[in-house]
C-alpha positions as a printed Julia matrix, in Angstrom:
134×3 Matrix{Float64}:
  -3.6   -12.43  -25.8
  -3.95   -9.95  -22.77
  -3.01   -6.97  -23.88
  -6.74   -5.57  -24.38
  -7.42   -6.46  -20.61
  -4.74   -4.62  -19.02
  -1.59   -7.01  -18.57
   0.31   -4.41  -20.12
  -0.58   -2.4   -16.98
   2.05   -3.79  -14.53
   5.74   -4.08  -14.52
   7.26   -6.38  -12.6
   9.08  -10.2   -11.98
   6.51  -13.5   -13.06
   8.36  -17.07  -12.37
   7.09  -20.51  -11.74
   6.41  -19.48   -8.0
   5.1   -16.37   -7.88
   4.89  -12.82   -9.07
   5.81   -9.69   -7.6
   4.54   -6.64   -9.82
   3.38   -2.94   -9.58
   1.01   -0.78  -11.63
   2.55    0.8   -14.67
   1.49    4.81  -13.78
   1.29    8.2   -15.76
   1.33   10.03  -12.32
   2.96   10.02   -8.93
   2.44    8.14   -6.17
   4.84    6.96   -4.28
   2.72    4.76   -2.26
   1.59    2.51   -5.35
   0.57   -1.11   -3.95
   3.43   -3.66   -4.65
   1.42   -6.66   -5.71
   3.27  -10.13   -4.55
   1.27  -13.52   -5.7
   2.75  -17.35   -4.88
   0.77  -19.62   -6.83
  -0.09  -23.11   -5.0
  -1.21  -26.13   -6.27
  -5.14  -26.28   -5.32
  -7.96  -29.22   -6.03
  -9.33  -27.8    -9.16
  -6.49  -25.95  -10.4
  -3.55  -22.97   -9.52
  -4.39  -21.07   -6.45
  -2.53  -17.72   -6.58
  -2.02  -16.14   -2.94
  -1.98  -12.37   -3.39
  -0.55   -9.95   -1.15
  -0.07   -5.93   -1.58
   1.81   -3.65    0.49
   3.68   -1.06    0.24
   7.7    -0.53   -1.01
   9.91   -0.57    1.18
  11.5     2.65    0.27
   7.83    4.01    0.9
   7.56    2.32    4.54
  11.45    3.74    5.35
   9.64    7.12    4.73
   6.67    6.55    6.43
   8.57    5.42    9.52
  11.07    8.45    9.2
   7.94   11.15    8.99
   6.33    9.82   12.36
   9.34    9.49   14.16
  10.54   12.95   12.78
   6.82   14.72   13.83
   6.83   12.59   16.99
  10.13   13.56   18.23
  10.09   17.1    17.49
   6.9    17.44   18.72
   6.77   15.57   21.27
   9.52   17.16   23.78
   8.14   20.32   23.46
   4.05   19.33   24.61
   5.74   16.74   27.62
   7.41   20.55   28.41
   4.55   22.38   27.86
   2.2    19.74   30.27
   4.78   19.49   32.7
   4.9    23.32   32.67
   1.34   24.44   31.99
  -0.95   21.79   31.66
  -2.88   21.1    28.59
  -3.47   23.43   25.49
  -6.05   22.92   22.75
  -2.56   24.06   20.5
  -0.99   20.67   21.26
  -3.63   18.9    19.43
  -1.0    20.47   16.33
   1.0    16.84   16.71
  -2.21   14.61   16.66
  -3.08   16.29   13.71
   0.19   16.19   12.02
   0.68   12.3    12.77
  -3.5    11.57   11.64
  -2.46   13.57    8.8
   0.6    11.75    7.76
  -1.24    8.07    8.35
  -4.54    9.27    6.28
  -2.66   10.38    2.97
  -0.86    6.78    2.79
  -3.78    4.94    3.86
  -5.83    6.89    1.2
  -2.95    6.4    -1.58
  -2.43    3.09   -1.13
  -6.29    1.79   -0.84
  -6.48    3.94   -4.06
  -3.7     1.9    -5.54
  -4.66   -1.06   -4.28
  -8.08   -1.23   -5.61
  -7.55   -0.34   -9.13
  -5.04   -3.16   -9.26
  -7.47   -5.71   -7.45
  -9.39   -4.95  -10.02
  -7.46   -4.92  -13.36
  -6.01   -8.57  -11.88
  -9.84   -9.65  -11.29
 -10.18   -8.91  -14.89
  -7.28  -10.61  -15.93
  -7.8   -13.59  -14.3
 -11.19  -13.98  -14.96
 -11.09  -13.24  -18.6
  -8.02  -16.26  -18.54
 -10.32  -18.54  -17.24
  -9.01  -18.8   -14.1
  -9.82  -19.24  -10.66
 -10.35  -15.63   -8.93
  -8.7   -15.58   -5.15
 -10.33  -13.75   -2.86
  -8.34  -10.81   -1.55
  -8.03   -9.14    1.67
């Protein structure tokens, strides 16, 4: 019944509370939005809640990186300030960290909005209520 709109696009767990899925990928990204929906009885009909982050594995890495860049980094510019003041060179850890945050923010909003979309098609074409998502 769905398979022309894209259900066959996700992989994931579907039971009478909720879903939790992912986009079914030819590529890499390791920062693909994990898609977690809790459907609640509304007025008119099923309301399905819909939240996306990122998995876990994904976060452990994220918070790994920044404490990795922060801690090597960051003893030696206290040293250097302590020492010599401020250098236009220690901007290097600013732009390491901004560097780190911008490539998951952009992989995961990329993510993210190509499954907000395939879902908006899916529900819509099911006649169903469309959530808003944030």
């Amino acid at each position: 019944m769905f398979k022309k709109s894209g259900a066959d696009k996700f992989t994931g767990k579907v039971d009478d509370q909720g879903f939790q899925i992912r986009r079914l990928i030819y590529y890499k990204n390791s920062f693909i939005a994990v898609v977690k929906g809790k459907f609640e009885q509304g007025s008119v009909g099923t309301k399905i809640d819909i939240t996306m982050t990122l998995h876990p594995a994904a976060m452990v890495f994220e918070f790994i990186w920044v404490a990795g860049v922060i801690t090597i980094g960051l003893i030696p510019m206290l040293d250097m300030v302590v020492k010599d003041g401020f250098r236009w060179d220690m901007l290097g850890l600013v732009g390491r960290l901004l560097f780190g945050w911008l490539l998951i923010q952009f992989s995961f909003l990329f993510e993210a909005q190509k499954a907000k979309k395939i879902l908006l098609q899916l529900f819509s074409q099911s006649e169903m209520a469309v959530p808003k998502m944030q």
